[in-house]
C-alpha positions in Angstrom: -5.5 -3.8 28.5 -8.9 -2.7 26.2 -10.7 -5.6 25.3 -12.3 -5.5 21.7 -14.5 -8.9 20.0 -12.7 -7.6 16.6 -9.2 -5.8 15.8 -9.1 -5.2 12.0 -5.5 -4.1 11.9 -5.0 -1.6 8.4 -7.4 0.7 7.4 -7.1 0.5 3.4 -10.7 -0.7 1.3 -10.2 -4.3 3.2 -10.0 -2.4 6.6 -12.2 -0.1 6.2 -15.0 -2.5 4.6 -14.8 -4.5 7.9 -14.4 -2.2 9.8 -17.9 -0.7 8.3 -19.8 -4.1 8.0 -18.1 -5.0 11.8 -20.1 -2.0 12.8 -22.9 -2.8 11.1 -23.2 -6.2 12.5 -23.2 -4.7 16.2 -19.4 -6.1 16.8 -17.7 -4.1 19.2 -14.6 -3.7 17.3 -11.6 -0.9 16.9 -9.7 -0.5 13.4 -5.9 0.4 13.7 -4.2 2.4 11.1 0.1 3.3 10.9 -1.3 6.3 9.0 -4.3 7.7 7.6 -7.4 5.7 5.5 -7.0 4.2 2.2 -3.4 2.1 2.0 -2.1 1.9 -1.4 -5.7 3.4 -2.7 -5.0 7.1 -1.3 -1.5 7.3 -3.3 -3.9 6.7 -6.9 -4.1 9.5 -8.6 -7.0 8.9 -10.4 -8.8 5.2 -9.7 -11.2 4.7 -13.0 -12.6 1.3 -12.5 -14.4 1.3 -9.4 -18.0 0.6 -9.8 -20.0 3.6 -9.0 -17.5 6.3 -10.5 -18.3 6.3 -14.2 -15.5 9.4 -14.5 -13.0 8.3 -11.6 -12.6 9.1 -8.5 -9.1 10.1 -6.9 -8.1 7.7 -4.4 -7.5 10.0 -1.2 -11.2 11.4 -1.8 -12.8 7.5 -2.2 -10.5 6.9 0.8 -12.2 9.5 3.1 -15.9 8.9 1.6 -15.2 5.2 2.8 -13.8 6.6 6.3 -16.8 8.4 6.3 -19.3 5.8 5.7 -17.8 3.6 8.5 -17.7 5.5 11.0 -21.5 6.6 10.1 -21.9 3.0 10.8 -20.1 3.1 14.0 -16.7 2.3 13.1 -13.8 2.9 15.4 -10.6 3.9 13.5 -7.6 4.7 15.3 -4.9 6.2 13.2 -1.2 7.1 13.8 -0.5 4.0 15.8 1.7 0.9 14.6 1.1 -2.6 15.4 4.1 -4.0 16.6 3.2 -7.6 17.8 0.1 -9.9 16.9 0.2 -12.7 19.5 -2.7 -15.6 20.2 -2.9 -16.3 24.2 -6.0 -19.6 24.3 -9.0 -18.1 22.7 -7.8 -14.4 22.4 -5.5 -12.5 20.5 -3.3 -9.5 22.2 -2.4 -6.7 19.7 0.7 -4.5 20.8 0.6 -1.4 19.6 3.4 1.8 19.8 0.7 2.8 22.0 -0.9 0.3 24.1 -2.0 -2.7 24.4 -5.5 -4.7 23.2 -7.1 -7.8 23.6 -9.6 -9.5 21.0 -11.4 -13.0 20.0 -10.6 -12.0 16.2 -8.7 -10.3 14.2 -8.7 -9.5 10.8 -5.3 -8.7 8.7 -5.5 -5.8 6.2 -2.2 -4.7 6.1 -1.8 -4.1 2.1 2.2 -3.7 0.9 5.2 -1.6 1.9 7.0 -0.2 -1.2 10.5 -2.2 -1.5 13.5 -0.1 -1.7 15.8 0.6 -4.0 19.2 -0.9 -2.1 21.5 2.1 -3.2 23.8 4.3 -2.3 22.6 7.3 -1.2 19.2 6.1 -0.6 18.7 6.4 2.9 20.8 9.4 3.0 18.4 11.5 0.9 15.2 9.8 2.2 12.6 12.7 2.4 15.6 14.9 1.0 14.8 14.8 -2.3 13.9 11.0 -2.3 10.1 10.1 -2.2 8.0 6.5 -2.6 4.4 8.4 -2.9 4.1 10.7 -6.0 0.7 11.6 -5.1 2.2 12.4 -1.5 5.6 14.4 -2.4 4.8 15.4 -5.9 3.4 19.1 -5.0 6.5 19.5 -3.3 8.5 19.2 -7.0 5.7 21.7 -8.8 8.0 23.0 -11.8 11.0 20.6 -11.4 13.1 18.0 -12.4 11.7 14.4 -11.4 12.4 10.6 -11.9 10.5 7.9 -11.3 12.7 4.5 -11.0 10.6 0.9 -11.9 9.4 -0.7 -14.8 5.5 -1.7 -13.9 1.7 0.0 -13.9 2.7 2.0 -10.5 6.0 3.6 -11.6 4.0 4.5 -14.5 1.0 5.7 -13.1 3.6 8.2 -10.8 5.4 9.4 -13.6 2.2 10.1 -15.2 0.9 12.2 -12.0 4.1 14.1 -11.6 4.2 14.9 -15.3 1.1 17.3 -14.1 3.4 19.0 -11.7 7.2 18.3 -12.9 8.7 20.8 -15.5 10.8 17.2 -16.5 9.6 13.7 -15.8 12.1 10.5 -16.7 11.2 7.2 -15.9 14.0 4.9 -15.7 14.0 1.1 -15.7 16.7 -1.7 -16.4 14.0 -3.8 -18.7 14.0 -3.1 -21.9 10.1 -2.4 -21.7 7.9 -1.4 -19.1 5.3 -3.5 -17.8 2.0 -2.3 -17.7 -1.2 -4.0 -17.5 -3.6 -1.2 -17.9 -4.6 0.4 -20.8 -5.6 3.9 -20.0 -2.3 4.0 -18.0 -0.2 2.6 -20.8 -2.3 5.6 -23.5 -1.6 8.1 -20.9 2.5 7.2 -20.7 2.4 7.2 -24.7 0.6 10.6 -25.0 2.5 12.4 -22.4 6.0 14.4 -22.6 7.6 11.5 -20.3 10.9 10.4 -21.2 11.3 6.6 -21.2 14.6 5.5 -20.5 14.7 1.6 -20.4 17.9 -0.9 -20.3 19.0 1.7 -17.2 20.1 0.8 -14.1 20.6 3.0 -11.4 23.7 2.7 -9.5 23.5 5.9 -7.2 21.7 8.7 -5.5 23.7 11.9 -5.2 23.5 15.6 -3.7 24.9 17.6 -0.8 21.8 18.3 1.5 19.2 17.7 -0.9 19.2 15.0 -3.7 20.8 16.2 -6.5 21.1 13.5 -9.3 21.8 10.0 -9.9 24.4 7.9 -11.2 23.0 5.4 -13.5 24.8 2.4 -16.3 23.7 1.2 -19.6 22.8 -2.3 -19.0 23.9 -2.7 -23.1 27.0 -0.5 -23.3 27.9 -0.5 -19.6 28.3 3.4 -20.0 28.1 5.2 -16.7 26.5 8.9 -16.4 24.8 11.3 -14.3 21.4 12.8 -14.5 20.7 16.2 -12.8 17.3 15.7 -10.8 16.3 17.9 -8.0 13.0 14.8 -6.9 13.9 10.7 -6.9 10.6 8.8 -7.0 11.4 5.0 -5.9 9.0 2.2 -7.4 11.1 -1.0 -7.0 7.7 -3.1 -6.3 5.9 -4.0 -3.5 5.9 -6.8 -0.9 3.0 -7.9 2.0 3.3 -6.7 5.2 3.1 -9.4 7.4 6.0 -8.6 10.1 3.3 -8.0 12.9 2.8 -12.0 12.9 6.3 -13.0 13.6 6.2 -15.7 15.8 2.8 -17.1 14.8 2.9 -20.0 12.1 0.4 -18.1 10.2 0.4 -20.2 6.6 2.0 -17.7 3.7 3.0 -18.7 0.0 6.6 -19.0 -1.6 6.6 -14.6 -1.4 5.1 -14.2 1.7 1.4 -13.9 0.8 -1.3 -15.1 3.6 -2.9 -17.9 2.6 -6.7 -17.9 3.1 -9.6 -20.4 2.7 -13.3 -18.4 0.5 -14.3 -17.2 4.4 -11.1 -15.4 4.3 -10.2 -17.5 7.4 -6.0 -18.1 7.3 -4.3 -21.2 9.3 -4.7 -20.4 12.2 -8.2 -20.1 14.2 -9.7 -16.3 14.8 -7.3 -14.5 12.7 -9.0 -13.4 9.2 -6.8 -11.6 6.0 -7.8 -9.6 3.5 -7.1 -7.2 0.7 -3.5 -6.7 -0.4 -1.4 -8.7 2.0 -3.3 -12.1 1.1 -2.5 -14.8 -2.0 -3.6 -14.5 -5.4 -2.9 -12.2 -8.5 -5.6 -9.8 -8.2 -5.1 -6.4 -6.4 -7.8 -4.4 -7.1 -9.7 -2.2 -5.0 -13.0 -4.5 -5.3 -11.4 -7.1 -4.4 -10.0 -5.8 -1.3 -13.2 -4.7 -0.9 -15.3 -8.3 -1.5 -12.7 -9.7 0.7 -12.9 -7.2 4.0 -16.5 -8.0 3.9 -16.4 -11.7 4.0 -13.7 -11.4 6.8 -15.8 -9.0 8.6 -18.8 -11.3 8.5 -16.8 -14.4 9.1 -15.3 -13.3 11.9 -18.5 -12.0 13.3 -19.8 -15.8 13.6 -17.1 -16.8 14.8 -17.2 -14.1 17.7 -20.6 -15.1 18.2 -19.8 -18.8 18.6 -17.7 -18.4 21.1 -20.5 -17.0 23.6 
Protein backbone atom coordinates (compact mmCIF):
# COMPACT_ATOMS: atom_id res chain seq x y z
CA UNK A 1 0.00 0.00 0.00
CA UNK A 2 1.86 3.76 -0.77
CA UNK A 3 1.88 5.73 2.18
CA UNK A 4 1.30 9.54 1.63
CA UNK A 5 1.08 12.44 5.00
CA UNK A 6 -1.73 14.07 2.56
CA UNK A 7 -4.40 12.68 -0.08
CA UNK A 8 -6.22 15.64 -1.54
CA UNK A 9 -8.76 13.70 -3.44
CA UNK A 10 -10.15 16.13 -6.74
CA UNK A 11 -8.09 18.17 -8.62
CA UNK A 12 -10.46 21.28 -9.36
CA UNK A 13 -9.14 25.15 -7.85
CA UNK A 14 -9.68 23.48 -4.18
CA UNK A 15 -7.40 20.48 -5.19
CA UNK A 16 -5.18 21.90 -6.98
CA UNK A 17 -4.59 24.93 -4.47
CA UNK A 18 -3.68 22.26 -1.83
CA UNK A 19 -2.18 20.31 -3.66
CA UNK A 20 0.26 23.51 -4.63
CA UNK A 21 0.50 24.95 -1.03
CA UNK A 22 0.88 20.94 0.33
CA UNK A 23 3.94 21.06 -1.88
CA UNK A 24 4.97 24.16 -0.86
CA UNK A 25 4.86 23.33 2.74
CA UNK A 26 7.33 20.23 2.16
CA UNK A 27 4.18 17.66 2.75
CA UNK A 28 4.66 14.57 1.04
CA UNK A 29 1.33 14.40 -0.50
CA UNK A 30 -0.29 12.89 -3.97
CA UNK A 31 -3.51 14.56 -5.55
CA UNK A 32 -6.09 12.13 -7.23
CA UNK A 33 -8.11 13.20 -10.03
CA UNK A 34 -11.37 10.93 -11.95
CA UNK A 35 -10.28 13.04 -14.96
CA UNK A 36 -8.20 15.86 -15.82
CA UNK A 37 -7.56 19.44 -13.71
CA UNK A 38 -9.99 22.02 -13.11
CA UNK A 39 -13.64 20.22 -12.01
CA UNK A 40 -16.58 22.31 -12.90
CA UNK A 41 -13.83 25.32 -13.81
CA UNK A 42 -12.53 23.59 -17.14
CA UNK A 43 -16.27 23.23 -18.61
CA UNK A 44 -16.47 27.56 -18.27
CA UNK A 45 -16.26 28.88 -21.30
CA UNK A 46 -15.09 32.07 -20.40
CA UNK A 47 -14.55 32.78 -16.34
CA UNK A 48 -14.48 36.83 -16.10
CA UNK A 49 -14.22 37.40 -12.42
CA UNK A 50 -11.23 35.92 -11.29
CA UNK A 51 -8.81 38.29 -9.89
CA UNK A 52 -5.81 38.65 -12.15
CA UNK A 53 -7.71 38.30 -15.54
CA UNK A 54 -9.01 41.82 -16.25
CA UNK A 55 -10.38 40.27 -19.93
CA UNK A 56 -11.23 36.55 -18.73
CA UNK A 57 -9.70 33.68 -18.93
CA UNK A 58 -11.23 30.33 -20.33
CA UNK A 59 -11.48 27.89 -17.74
CA UNK A 60 -9.53 24.70 -19.34
CA UNK A 61 -6.54 27.25 -19.87
CA UNK A 62 -6.70 28.69 -15.98
CA UNK A 63 -7.12 25.03 -15.17
CA UNK A 64 -3.75 23.93 -16.76
CA UNK A 65 -1.80 27.30 -15.67
CA UNK A 66 -2.88 26.11 -12.10
CA UNK A 67 -1.75 22.35 -12.96
CA UNK A 68 1.18 23.94 -13.97
CA UNK A 69 2.07 26.04 -11.02
CA UNK A 70 1.66 22.99 -8.63
CA UNK A 71 3.49 20.81 -9.97
CA UNK A 72 6.33 23.65 -10.33
CA UNK A 73 5.84 23.45 -6.65
CA UNK A 74 6.13 19.83 -6.39
CA UNK A 75 2.76 18.68 -6.61
CA UNK A 76 1.90 15.09 -7.40
CA UNK A 77 -1.34 14.84 -9.45
CA UNK A 78 -2.56 11.57 -10.57
CA UNK A 79 -5.27 11.68 -13.01
CA UNK A 80 -7.59 9.00 -14.62
CA UNK A 81 -8.13 7.18 -11.36
CA UNK A 82 -11.47 7.09 -9.20
CA UNK A 83 -11.61 6.96 -5.64
CA UNK A 84 -13.83 4.36 -4.69
CA UNK A 85 -13.70 4.10 -0.81
CA UNK A 86 -12.44 6.73 1.86
CA UNK A 87 -11.99 4.63 5.07
CA UNK A 88 -10.29 5.88 8.66
CA UNK A 89 -8.28 2.79 10.30
CA UNK A 90 -6.79 4.60 14.14
CA UNK A 91 -4.81 7.59 13.04
CA UNK A 92 -4.70 6.94 9.23
CA UNK A 93 -6.97 7.09 6.39
CA UNK A 94 -6.82 4.26 3.44
CA UNK A 95 -7.95 5.62 0.03
CA UNK A 96 -9.14 2.87 -2.49
CA UNK A 97 -8.71 3.75 -5.69
CA UNK A 98 -9.73 1.80 -9.34
CA UNK A 99 -6.16 1.51 -9.13
CA UNK A 100 -4.58 0.84 -5.95
CA UNK A 101 -4.49 1.34 -2.74
CA UNK A 102 -3.02 4.45 -0.30
CA UNK A 103 -2.52 5.15 3.04
CA UNK A 104 -2.46 8.86 4.69
CA UNK A 105 -2.66 10.88 8.13
CA UNK A 106 -4.95 13.46 6.16
CA UNK A 107 -7.05 13.96 3.66
CA UNK A 108 -8.54 16.74 2.11
CA UNK A 109 -12.04 16.41 0.12
CA UNK A 110 -12.33 18.44 -3.15
CA UNK A 111 -14.63 16.60 -5.00
CA UNK A 112 -16.84 19.57 -6.48
CA UNK A 113 -20.46 18.36 -8.09
CA UNK A 114 -21.70 15.63 -10.51
CA UNK A 115 -24.22 17.10 -12.93
CA UNK A 116 -27.84 15.47 -12.01
CA UNK A 117 -29.64 13.79 -14.74
CA UNK A 118 -32.46 14.37 -16.44
CA UNK A 119 -34.63 10.96 -15.40
CA UNK A 120 -36.03 10.40 -18.96
CA UNK A 121 -36.66 8.19 -21.35
CA UNK A 122 -34.18 7.83 -23.73
CA UNK A 123 -31.62 9.31 -21.65
CA UNK A 124 -29.23 6.73 -21.05
CA UNK A 125 -29.90 5.29 -24.31
CA UNK A 126 -28.47 8.25 -26.24
CA UNK A 127 -25.74 9.08 -23.57
CA UNK A 128 -22.67 10.18 -25.72
CA UNK A 129 -25.05 9.52 -28.80
CA UNK A 130 -26.21 12.68 -29.19
CA UNK A 131 -26.70 13.48 -25.41
CA UNK A 132 -23.96 15.53 -23.69
CA UNK A 133 -23.65 17.33 -19.88
CA UNK A 134 -20.36 19.47 -20.91
CA UNK A 135 -21.05 22.05 -23.69
CA UNK A 136 -17.55 23.22 -23.55
CA UNK A 137 -16.62 19.37 -23.87
CA UNK A 138 -19.17 18.04 -26.76
CA UNK A 139 -20.06 21.29 -28.32
CA UNK A 140 -17.30 21.12 -31.27
CA UNK A 141 -18.76 17.98 -32.03
CA UNK A 142 -22.33 19.93 -32.98
CA UNK A 143 -20.23 22.83 -35.09
CA UNK A 144 -23.24 23.90 -37.59
CA UNK A 145 -26.15 22.04 -35.91
CA UNK A 146 -29.22 21.79 -34.13
CA UNK A 147 -28.73 21.99 -30.23
CA UNK A 148 -30.74 22.20 -26.85
CA UNK A 149 -29.75 22.89 -23.72
CA UNK A 150 -32.39 21.69 -21.00
CA UNK A 151 -32.35 23.74 -17.30
CA UNK A 152 -33.48 26.94 -16.11
CA UNK A 153 -30.21 28.43 -14.13
CA UNK A 154 -26.72 30.52 -14.80
CA UNK A 155 -25.08 27.02 -16.19
CA UNK A 156 -27.71 26.03 -18.71
CA UNK A 157 -27.36 29.51 -19.80
CA UNK A 158 -23.88 29.88 -19.91
CA UNK A 159 -23.94 26.47 -22.31
CA UNK A 160 -26.40 27.62 -24.51
CA UNK A 161 -24.54 30.66 -24.81
CA UNK A 162 -21.14 28.69 -25.73
CA UNK A 163 -22.92 26.48 -28.25
CA UNK A 164 -24.60 29.40 -29.80
CA UNK A 165 -20.83 30.02 -31.12
CA UNK A 166 -20.81 26.66 -32.73
CA UNK A 167 -24.66 25.49 -33.16
CA UNK A 168 -26.47 26.69 -36.48
CA UNK A 169 -29.78 26.53 -33.84
CA UNK A 170 -29.58 26.79 -30.05
CA UNK A 171 -33.05 26.32 -27.77
CA UNK A 172 -32.93 26.33 -24.31
CA UNK A 173 -35.76 24.75 -22.75
CA UNK A 174 -37.03 24.95 -19.13
CA UNK A 175 -40.36 24.11 -17.26
CA UNK A 176 -40.06 27.67 -15.16
CA UNK A 177 -41.52 30.28 -16.57
CA UNK A 178 -38.16 32.28 -16.25
CA UNK A 179 -34.71 31.36 -16.08
CA UNK A 180 -32.67 31.88 -13.18
CA UNK A 181 -29.59 33.60 -13.56
CA UNK A 182 -27.47 35.34 -11.17
CA UNK A 183 -24.93 36.86 -13.32
CA UNK A 184 -25.15 39.75 -15.34
CA UNK A 185 -22.89 39.50 -18.17
CA UNK A 186 -24.42 35.93 -18.64
CA UNK A 187 -27.94 37.15 -18.45
CA UNK A 188 -26.77 40.42 -21.32
CA UNK A 189 -25.19 37.66 -23.33
CA UNK A 190 -28.58 35.21 -23.39
CA UNK A 191 -30.58 38.57 -24.23
CA UNK A 192 -28.26 39.63 -27.14
CA UNK A 193 -27.79 36.36 -28.68
CA UNK A 194 -30.06 34.35 -31.42
CA UNK A 195 -31.00 31.81 -28.50
CA UNK A 196 -34.46 30.70 -28.40
CA UNK A 197 -36.02 30.68 -24.90
CA UNK A 198 -38.56 28.31 -24.46
CA UNK A 199 -39.85 28.38 -20.80
CA UNK A 200 -43.09 26.66 -19.16
CA UNK A 201 -41.54 23.31 -21.16
CA UNK A 202 -41.07 20.17 -19.93
CA UNK A 203 -39.34 17.51 -21.48
CA UNK A 204 -40.87 14.29 -21.51
CA UNK A 205 -38.46 12.27 -23.94
CA UNK A 206 -35.30 11.79 -25.83
CA UNK A 207 -35.71 10.16 -29.16
CA UNK A 208 -33.61 8.85 -32.30
CA UNK A 209 -32.53 5.65 -33.84
CA UNK A 210 -28.65 5.43 -33.27
CA UNK A 211 -28.09 8.93 -32.66
CA UNK A 212 -30.43 11.37 -30.75
CA UNK A 213 -32.74 12.66 -32.94
CA UNK A 214 -35.34 14.94 -31.04
CA UNK A 215 -37.32 15.22 -27.99
CA UNK A 216 -40.71 14.97 -26.95
CA UNK A 217 -41.55 17.82 -24.72
CA UNK A 218 -45.43 19.25 -22.96
CA UNK A 219 -46.61 22.62 -22.35
CA UNK A 220 -46.74 22.84 -18.63
CA UNK A 221 -49.88 25.60 -19.51
CA UNK A 222 -51.70 23.90 -22.28
CA UNK A 223 -50.54 20.33 -21.66
CA UNK A 224 -49.81 20.24 -25.54
CA UNK A 225 -47.29 17.52 -26.45
CA UNK A 226 -44.78 18.00 -29.54
CA UNK A 227 -41.54 17.02 -30.98
CA UNK A 228 -38.48 19.12 -31.65
CA UNK A 229 -35.90 17.89 -34.30
CA UNK A 230 -32.38 18.21 -32.63
CA UNK A 231 -29.40 16.40 -33.81
CA UNK A 232 -27.25 17.48 -29.87
CA UNK A 233 -29.26 17.22 -26.24
CA UNK A 234 -27.29 19.33 -23.67
CA UNK A 235 -28.51 18.16 -19.94
CA UNK A 236 -28.33 20.92 -17.09
CA UNK A 237 -30.83 19.53 -14.47
CA UNK A 238 -28.42 21.02 -11.53
CA UNK A 239 -25.84 19.79 -9.65
CA UNK A 240 -25.33 17.87 -6.45
CA UNK A 241 -21.90 17.20 -4.02
CA UNK A 242 -20.01 14.31 -4.48
CA UNK A 243 -19.57 12.79 -1.47
CA UNK A 244 -20.24 8.90 -2.22
CA UNK A 245 -16.41 8.07 -1.57
CA UNK A 246 -17.35 8.61 2.31
CA UNK A 247 -20.07 6.09 2.60
CA UNK A 248 -19.69 4.50 5.69
CA UNK A 249 -17.95 7.31 7.54
CA UNK A 250 -20.31 9.61 9.68
CA UNK A 251 -18.78 12.54 8.03
CA UNK A 252 -21.32 15.58 9.19
CA UNK A 253 -23.29 16.97 5.88
CA UNK A 254 -26.38 19.44 5.69
CA UNK A 255 -30.15 18.72 4.77
CA UNK A 256 -28.60 18.36 0.68
CA UNK A 257 -25.67 16.57 1.39
CA UNK A 258 -23.13 19.38 1.72
CA UNK A 259 -19.94 18.69 4.07
CA UNK A 260 -20.06 20.65 6.96
CA UNK A 261 -16.78 22.38 7.91
CA UNK A 262 -15.54 24.49 10.83
CA UNK A 263 -13.08 28.27 9.30
CA UNK A 264 -9.88 25.58 9.32
CA UNK A 265 -11.85 23.76 6.78
CA UNK A 266 -11.71 20.80 9.31
CA UNK A 267 -15.16 18.53 8.86
CA UNK A 268 -16.54 16.10 11.89
CA UNK A 269 -14.36 13.87 11.84
CA UNK A 270 -10.53 14.20 12.83
CA UNK A 271 -7.80 14.39 9.76
CA UNK A 272 -10.25 14.64 7.01
CA UNK A 273 -10.40 18.38 5.52
CA UNK A 274 -13.21 19.65 2.56
CA UNK A 275 -13.05 22.17 0.40
CA UNK A 276 -14.40 23.96 -2.71
CA UNK A 277 -17.62 22.83 -4.22
CA UNK A 278 -18.69 19.74 -2.30
CA UNK A 279 -18.67 21.72 1.21
CA UNK A 280 -21.87 23.99 2.83
CA UNK A 281 -22.58 27.37 2.06
CA UNK A 282 -24.05 29.40 -1.01
CA UNK A 283 -20.99 30.57 -2.56
CA UNK A 284 -19.40 28.53 -5.55
CA UNK A 285 -16.97 30.56 -6.95
CA UNK A 286 -13.70 29.76 -8.12
CA UNK A 287 -12.00 32.07 -5.28
CA UNK A 288 -13.63 30.59 -2.99
CA UNK A 289 -12.66 27.16 -3.80
CA UNK A 290 -9.54 28.55 -4.00
CA UNK A 291 -9.36 30.43 -0.25
CA UNK A 292 -10.70 27.23 0.98
CA UNK A 293 -8.09 24.53 -0.60
CA UNK A 294 -5.52 26.67 0.95
CA UNK A 295 -6.67 26.80 4.45
CA UNK A 296 -7.23 22.93 4.21
CA UNK A 297 -3.91 22.49 2.84
CA UNK A 298 -2.31 24.43 5.64
CA UNK A 299 -4.57 22.98 8.30
CA UNK A 300 -3.93 19.73 7.52
CA UNK A 301 -0.25 20.32 7.32
CA UNK A 302 -0.29 21.03 11.25
CA UNK A 303 -2.10 18.62 11.85
CA UNK A 304 0.33 16.09 9.97
CA UNK A 305 3.01 17.72 11.92
CA UNK A 306 1.41 17.13 15.31
CA UNK A 307 1.17 13.84 14.96
CA UNK A 308 5.12 13.32 14.85
Amino acid sequence: MEEHDLIVIGAGPAGMTAGLYAAWSNIDSLVIETIGPGGQMATAHNIKNYPGFPDGIGGMELAELMKTHAENLGAIIKSLDEVKKVEKKGNHFNVTTYQGKYKAKAVIIATGLYRKNLGVPGEKEFKGMGVSYCATCDGPFFKDRRTVVIGSGTHAASEAIYLSDIASEVKLIMKRDHPIITNKDTERQLEESKIEVLTNTEVLEIIGTKMAGGIRVKDTKTGTERTIETDGVFIEAGRLPNIALLEGLDVKTDEKGYIITNALQETSIKGLYAAGDVTAGKVKQVGTAVGQGTIAALSARDYIKSMK
